[in-house]
Legacy VTK file of the C-alpha trace (Angstrom):
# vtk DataFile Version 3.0
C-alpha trace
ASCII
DATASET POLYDATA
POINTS 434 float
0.000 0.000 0.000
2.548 2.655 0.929
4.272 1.268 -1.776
1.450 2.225 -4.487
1.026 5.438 -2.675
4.255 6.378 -3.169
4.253 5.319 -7.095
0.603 7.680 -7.461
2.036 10.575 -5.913
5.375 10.966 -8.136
4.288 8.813 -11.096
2.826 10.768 -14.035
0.284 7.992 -15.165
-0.456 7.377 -11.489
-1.271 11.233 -11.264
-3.347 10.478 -14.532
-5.510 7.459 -13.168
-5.868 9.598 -10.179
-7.406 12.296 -11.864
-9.765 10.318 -14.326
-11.105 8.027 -10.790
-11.743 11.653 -9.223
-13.447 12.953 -12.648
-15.494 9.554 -13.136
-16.274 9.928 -9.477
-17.616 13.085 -9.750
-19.518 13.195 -12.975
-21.169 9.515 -11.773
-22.388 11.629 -8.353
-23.783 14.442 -10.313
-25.670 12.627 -12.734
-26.868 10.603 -10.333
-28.127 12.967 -8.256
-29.468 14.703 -11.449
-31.202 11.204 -12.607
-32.793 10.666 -8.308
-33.615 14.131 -8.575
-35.585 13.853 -12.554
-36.749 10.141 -11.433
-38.324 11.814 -7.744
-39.730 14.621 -9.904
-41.172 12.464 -12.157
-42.483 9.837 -9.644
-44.390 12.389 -7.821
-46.157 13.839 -10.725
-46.707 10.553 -13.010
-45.752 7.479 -11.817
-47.279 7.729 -8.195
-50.972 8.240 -9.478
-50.756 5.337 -11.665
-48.812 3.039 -9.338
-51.728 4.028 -6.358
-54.364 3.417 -8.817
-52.887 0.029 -9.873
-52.833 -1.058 -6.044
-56.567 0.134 -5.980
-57.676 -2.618 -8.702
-55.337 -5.119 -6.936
-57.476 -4.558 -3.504
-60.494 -4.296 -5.176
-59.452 -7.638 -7.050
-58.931 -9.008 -3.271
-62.325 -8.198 -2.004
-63.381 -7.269 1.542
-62.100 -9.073 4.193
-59.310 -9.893 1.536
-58.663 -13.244 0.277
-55.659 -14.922 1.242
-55.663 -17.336 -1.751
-56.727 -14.438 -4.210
-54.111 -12.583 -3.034
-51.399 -15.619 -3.231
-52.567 -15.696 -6.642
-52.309 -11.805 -7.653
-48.993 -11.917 -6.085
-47.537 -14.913 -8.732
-49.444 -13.685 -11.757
-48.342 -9.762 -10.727
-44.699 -10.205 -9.625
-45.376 -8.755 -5.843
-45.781 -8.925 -2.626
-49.021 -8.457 -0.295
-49.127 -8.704 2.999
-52.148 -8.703 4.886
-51.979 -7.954 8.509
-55.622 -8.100 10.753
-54.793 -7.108 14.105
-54.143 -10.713 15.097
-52.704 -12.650 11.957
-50.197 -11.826 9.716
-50.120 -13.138 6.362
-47.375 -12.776 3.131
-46.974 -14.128 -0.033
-43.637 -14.620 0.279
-43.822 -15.708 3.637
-41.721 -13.089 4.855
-43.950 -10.838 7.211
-42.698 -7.318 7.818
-43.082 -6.695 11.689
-44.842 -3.488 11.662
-43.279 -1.745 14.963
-40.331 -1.398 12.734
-41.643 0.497 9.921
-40.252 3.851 8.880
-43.066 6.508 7.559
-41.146 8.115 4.573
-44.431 9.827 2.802
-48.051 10.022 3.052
-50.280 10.370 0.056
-54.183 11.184 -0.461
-55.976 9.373 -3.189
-59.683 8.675 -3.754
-60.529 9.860 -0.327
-57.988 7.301 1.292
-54.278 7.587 3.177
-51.460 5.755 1.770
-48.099 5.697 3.339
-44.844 4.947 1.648
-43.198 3.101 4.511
-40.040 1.437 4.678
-38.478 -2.069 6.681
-34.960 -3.276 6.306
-34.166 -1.530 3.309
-37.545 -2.272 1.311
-39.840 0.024 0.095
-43.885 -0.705 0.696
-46.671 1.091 -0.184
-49.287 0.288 3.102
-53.050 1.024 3.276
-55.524 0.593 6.431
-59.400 0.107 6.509
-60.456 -0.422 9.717
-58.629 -2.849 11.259
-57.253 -4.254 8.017
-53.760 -3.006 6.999
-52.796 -3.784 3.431
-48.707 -3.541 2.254
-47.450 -3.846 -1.259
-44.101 -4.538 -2.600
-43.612 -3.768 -6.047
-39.511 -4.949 -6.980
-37.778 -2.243 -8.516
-34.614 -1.692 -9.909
-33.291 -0.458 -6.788
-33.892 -3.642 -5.233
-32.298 -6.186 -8.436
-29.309 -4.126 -8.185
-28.554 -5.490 -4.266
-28.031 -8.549 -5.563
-25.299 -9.993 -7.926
-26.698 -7.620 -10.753
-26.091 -4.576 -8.139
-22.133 -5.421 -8.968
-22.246 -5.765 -12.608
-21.778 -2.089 -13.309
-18.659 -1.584 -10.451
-17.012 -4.225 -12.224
-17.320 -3.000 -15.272
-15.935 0.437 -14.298
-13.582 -1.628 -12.242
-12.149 -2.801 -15.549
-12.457 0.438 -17.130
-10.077 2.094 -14.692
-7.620 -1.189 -14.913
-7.323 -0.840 -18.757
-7.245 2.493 -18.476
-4.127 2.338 -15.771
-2.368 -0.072 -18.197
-2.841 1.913 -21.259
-1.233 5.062 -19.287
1.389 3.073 -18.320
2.100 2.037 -22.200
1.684 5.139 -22.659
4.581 6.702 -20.518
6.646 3.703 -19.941
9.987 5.418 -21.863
9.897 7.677 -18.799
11.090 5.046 -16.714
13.872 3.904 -19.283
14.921 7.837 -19.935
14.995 8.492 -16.146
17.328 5.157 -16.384
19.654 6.076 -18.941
20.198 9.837 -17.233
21.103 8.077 -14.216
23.812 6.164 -16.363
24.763 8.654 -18.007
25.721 10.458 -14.831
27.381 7.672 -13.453
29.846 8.034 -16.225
28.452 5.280 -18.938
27.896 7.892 -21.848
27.992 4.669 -24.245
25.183 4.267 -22.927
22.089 4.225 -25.571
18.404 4.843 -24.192
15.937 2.200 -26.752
12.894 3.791 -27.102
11.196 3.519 -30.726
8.207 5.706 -30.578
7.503 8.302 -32.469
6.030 10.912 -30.152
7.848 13.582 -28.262
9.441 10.914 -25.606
10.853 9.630 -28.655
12.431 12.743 -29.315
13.093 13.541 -25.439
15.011 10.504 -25.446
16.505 11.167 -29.309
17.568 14.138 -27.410
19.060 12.556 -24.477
21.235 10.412 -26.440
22.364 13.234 -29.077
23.374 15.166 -25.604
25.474 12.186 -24.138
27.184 11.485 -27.354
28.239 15.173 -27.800
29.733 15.157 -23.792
31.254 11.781 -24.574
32.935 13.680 -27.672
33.847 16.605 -25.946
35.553 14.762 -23.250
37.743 12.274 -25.494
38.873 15.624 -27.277
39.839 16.739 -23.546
41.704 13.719 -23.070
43.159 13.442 -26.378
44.339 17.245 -25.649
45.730 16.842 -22.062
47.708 13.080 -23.303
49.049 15.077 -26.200
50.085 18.532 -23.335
51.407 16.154 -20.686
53.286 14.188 -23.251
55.097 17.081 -25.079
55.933 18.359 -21.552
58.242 15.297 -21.438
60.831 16.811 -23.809
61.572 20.544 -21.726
61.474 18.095 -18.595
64.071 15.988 -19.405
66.007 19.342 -20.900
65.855 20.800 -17.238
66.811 17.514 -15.558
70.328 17.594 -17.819
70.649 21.422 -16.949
70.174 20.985 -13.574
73.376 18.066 -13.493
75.767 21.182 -14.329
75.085 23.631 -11.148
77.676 23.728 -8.894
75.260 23.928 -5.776
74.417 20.223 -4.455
71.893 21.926 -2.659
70.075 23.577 -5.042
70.214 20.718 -7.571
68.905 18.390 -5.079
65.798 20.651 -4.627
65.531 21.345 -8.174
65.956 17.660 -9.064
63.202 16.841 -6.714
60.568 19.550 -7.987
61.478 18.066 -11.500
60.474 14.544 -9.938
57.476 15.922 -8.527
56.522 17.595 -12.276
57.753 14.287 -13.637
54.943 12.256 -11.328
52.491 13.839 -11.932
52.836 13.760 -15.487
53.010 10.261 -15.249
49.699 10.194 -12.968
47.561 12.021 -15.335
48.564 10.434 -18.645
47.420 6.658 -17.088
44.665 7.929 -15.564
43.200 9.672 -18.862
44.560 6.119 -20.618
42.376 4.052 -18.156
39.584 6.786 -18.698
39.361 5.719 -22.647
36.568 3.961 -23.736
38.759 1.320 -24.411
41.323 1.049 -22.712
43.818 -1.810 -22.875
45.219 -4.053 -20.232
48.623 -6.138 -20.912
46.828 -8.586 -18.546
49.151 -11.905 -17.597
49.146 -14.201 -14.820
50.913 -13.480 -12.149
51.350 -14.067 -8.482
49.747 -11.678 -6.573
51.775 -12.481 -3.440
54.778 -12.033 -5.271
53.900 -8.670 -7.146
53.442 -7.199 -3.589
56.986 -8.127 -2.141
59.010 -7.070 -5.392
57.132 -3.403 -4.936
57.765 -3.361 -1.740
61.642 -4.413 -1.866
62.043 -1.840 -4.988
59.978 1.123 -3.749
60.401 0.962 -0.288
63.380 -1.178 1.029
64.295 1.099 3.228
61.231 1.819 4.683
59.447 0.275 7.568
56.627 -1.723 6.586
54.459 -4.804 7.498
53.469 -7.718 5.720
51.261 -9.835 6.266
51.327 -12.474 3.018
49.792 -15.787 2.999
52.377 -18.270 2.303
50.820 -20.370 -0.552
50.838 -18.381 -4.092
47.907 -16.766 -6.011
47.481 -16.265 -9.385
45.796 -13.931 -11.287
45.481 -12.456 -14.647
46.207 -8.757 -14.473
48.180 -5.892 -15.627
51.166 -6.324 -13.765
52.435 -2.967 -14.291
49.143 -1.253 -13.414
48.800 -3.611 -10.289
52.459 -2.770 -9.088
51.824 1.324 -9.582
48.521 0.712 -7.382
50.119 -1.067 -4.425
53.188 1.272 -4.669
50.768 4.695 -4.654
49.130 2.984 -1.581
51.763 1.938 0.329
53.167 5.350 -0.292
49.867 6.759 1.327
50.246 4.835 4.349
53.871 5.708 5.298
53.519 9.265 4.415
50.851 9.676 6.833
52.139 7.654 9.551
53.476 9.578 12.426
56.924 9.161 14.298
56.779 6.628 17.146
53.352 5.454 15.267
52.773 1.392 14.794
53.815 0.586 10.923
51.714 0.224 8.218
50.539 -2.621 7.654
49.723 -4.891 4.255
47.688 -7.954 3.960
45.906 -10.146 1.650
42.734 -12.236 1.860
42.207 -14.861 -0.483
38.272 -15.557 -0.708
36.252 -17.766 -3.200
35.512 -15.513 -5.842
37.907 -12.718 -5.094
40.797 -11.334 -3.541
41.181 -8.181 -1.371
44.492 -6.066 -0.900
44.339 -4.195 2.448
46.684 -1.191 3.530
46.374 -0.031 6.815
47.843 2.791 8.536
47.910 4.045 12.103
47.768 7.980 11.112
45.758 10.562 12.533
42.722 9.499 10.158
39.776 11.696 8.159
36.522 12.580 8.514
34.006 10.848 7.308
32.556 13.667 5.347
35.906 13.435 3.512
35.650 9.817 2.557
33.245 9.883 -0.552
36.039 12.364 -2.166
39.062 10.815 -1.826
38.897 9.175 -5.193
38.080 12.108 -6.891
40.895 13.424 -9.257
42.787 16.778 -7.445
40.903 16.217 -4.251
42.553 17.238 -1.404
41.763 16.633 2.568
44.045 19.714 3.102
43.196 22.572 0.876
46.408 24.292 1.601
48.136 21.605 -0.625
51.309 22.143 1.686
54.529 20.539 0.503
55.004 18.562 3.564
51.993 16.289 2.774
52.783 15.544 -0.633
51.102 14.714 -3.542
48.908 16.185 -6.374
45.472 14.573 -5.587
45.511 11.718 -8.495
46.923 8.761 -6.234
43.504 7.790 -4.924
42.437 8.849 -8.370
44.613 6.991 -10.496
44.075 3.387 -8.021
40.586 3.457 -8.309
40.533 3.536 -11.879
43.154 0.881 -12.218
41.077 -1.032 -10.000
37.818 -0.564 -11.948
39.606 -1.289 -15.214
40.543 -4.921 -13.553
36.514 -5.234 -12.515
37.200 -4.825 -8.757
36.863 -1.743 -6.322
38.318 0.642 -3.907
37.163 1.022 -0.623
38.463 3.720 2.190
37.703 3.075 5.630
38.846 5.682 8.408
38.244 6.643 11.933
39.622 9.917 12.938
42.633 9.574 15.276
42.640 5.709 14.403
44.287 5.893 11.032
42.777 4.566 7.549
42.029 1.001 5.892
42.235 0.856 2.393
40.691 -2.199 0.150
41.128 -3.142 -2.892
39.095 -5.945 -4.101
39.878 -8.057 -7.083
37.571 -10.838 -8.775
39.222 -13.604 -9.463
LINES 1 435
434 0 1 2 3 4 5 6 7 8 9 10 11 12 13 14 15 16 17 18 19 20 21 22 23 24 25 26 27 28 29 30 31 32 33 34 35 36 37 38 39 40 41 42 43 44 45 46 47 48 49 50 51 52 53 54 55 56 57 58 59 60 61 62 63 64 65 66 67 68 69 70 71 72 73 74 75 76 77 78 79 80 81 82 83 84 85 86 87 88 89 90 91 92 93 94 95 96 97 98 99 100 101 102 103 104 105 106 107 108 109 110 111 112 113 114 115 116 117 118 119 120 121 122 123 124 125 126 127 128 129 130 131 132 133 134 135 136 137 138 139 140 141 142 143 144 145 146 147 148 149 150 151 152 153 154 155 156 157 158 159 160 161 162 163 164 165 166 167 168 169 170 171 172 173 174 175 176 177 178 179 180 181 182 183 184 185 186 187 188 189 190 191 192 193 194 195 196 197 198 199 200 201 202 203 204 205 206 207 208 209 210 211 212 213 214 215 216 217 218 219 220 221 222 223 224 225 226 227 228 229 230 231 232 233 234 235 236 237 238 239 240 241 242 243 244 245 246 247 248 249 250 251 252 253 254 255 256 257 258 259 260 261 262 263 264 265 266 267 268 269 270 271 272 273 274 275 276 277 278 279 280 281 282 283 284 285 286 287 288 289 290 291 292 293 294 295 296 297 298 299 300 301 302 303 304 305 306 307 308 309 310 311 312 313 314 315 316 317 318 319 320 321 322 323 324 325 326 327 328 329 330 331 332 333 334 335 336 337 338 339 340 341 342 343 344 345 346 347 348 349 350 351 352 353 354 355 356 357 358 359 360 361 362 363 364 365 366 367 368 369 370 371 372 373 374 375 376 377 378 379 380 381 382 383 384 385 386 387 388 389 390 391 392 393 394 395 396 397 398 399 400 401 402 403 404 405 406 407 408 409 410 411 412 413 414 415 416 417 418 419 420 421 422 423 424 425 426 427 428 429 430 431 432 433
């Protein structure tokens, strides 16, 4: 229920149903009340006479005292009822008696000199006469009456199944909005080969037409920009490696250790940005190979950080994989180099494990820094994000790290995961399908 209420409320054709059931509603109240009112009008002025002179012949037909088996028989051949009630007895023809200290006076009428009431028991109508001690009532079935049976239902379920073929035809009828509300969500997500299918010919054909024509033009647009900043950060090489051989002839050790380590810096991040706009292609390529993942984590760690002080924690039985070895070794080495540059003096060392489970494989990094927020968290991976906006030297980096191992982990089908409690340090997982 709360679940259809919800789906009526924001739902166009739910908001469409809505309105028809409140129109149908309405118009079926006021012609109804227009039809009671024309049918009372009309009662009063034409039918009633007739209908009180027709009960006339019938107790004329009866006789005085009335006839019990006369009136058994006007009853069959006339399609009513008579009852016949003289102070003592009570009689019916359809041998259901009406107990009269129940009846409701609804009108009175004056015909020929006599009273009739229009009296009602248990939601019949009767039309009741006295003389003397001799009270007549008369049932005549009327429409009214057929329709509380079986019949009464006929016309609700036909409206019933108006309303359901109506709901389903509005649904038809606006069921692309569901798959365009779909494919905008994708396309935000980042999948702008994405392609909303919707072959109609109406304007949620073109709305989605529209949709598509917008995502393939931003899709466009951005492989330019990546084509562009590949083809910048790869010409940038050349006056790079100029400066590194110019800085080799100054004198001052000082100064060319400082310049040689801005140039390593410029150098980096370079590197950083031209993998992650390679990984960013629509198709980009992995040298995938088999490897062992235990193994891939010790050389990194021996190369990139021998001198270091660093914890691993390695099952001792090998697992393969097929991945981009390369791409696998630059992800463990940008974490690892997370975790130690955030780890304080005196702190416990970071620590790196590896879980081997049934359908995948997690690498976990662990640090025992100072930690960050949690309304920091959903950023992290975000290219140029930055928990420190001051970007100071002494914390290093550019912002792509995080970046650049997410998408290396996406490209292999897996995921990045950052877990952090402030003053705690930070977890990070990387999960791998085997």
């Amino acid at each position: 229920m709360r679940l259809w209420r919800g789906y009526s409320r924001y739902a166009l054709s739910g908001k469409l149903v809505l309105l028809f059931i409140g129109f149908t509603l309405l118009s079926m109240l006021l012609v109804g009340a227009s039809i009671r009112h024309g049918f009372r009008v009309h009662f009063q002025e034409n039918v009633r006479p007739h209908l009180v002179q027709y009960l006339e012949y019938v107790q004329q037909d009866l006789g005085f005292p009335p006839s019990q088996q006369r009136a058994q028989e006007l009853a069959d051949k006339l399609n009513i009822e008579i009852q016949i009630n003289n102070g003592s007895s009570q009689w019916s023809s359809s041998g259901r008696t009406v107990d009269m200290n129940y009846l409701e006076i609804e009108h009175r009428y004056l015909a020929n000199g006599r009273e009739y009431l229009r009296v009602e028991s248990r939601g019949r109508d009767y039309l009741m006469m006295r003389e003397g001690d001799i009270t007549l009532l008369f049932n005549v079935p009327n429409a009214a009456q057929e329709r509380k049976g079986f019949r009464g239902l006929v016309p609700l379920i036909v409206l019933l199944m108006i309303l359901l073929g109506l709901y389903y035809a509005t649904r038809r009828l606006f069921s692309p909005i569901s798959r365009i509300q779909e494919g905008v969500k994708r396309f935000g997500a980042g999948e702008l080969d994405h392609h909303i299918e919707v072959n109609r010919r109406d304007e949620l054909g073109d709305l989605a037409d529209s949709v598509n024509g917008m995502a393939d033009d931003i899709r466009k647009m951005l492989d330019a920009k990546r084509q562009l900043l590949l083809a910048i950060s790869h010409e940038l090489r050349t006056p790079l490696t100029r400066a590194r051989v110019a800085t080799e002839l100054i004198d001052d050790d000082r100064l060319k250790e400082q310049l040689n380590h801005d140039l390593q810096e410029m150098g980096d991040m370079i590197e950083e940005i031209m993998e992650t706009e390679r990984l960013s292609l629509r198709h980009a390529v992995l040298n995938r190979e088999v490897v062992d993942i235990n193994e891939l984590i010790r050389e990194t760690a021996v190369a990139y950080f021998s001198g270091e002080s660093l914890q691993l924690k390695l099952p001792e039985s090998s697992v393969s994989l097929e991945v981009d070895a390369s791409r696998i070794k630059l992800l463990i080495k940008n974490l690892i180099e997370n975790a130690l540059r955030y780890t304080p003096e005196g702190a416990p060392v970071p620590e790196v494990s590896f879980e081997d489970n049934t359908s995948e494989v997690s690498l976990v990094i662990r640090d025992h820094g100072r930690g960050i927020e949690a309304r920091h968290l959903p950023h992290l991976t975000e290219p140029f994000y930055r928990v420190d906006p001051a970007r100071q030297r002494e914390t290093g980096g550019f912002g792509l790290g995080l970046y650049l191992c997410r998408m290396i982990a996406e490209a292999h089908g897996g995921r990045l995961i950052i877990e952090s409690v402030p003053g705690q340090g930070s977890t990070v997982r990387v999960t791998l399908l085997k």
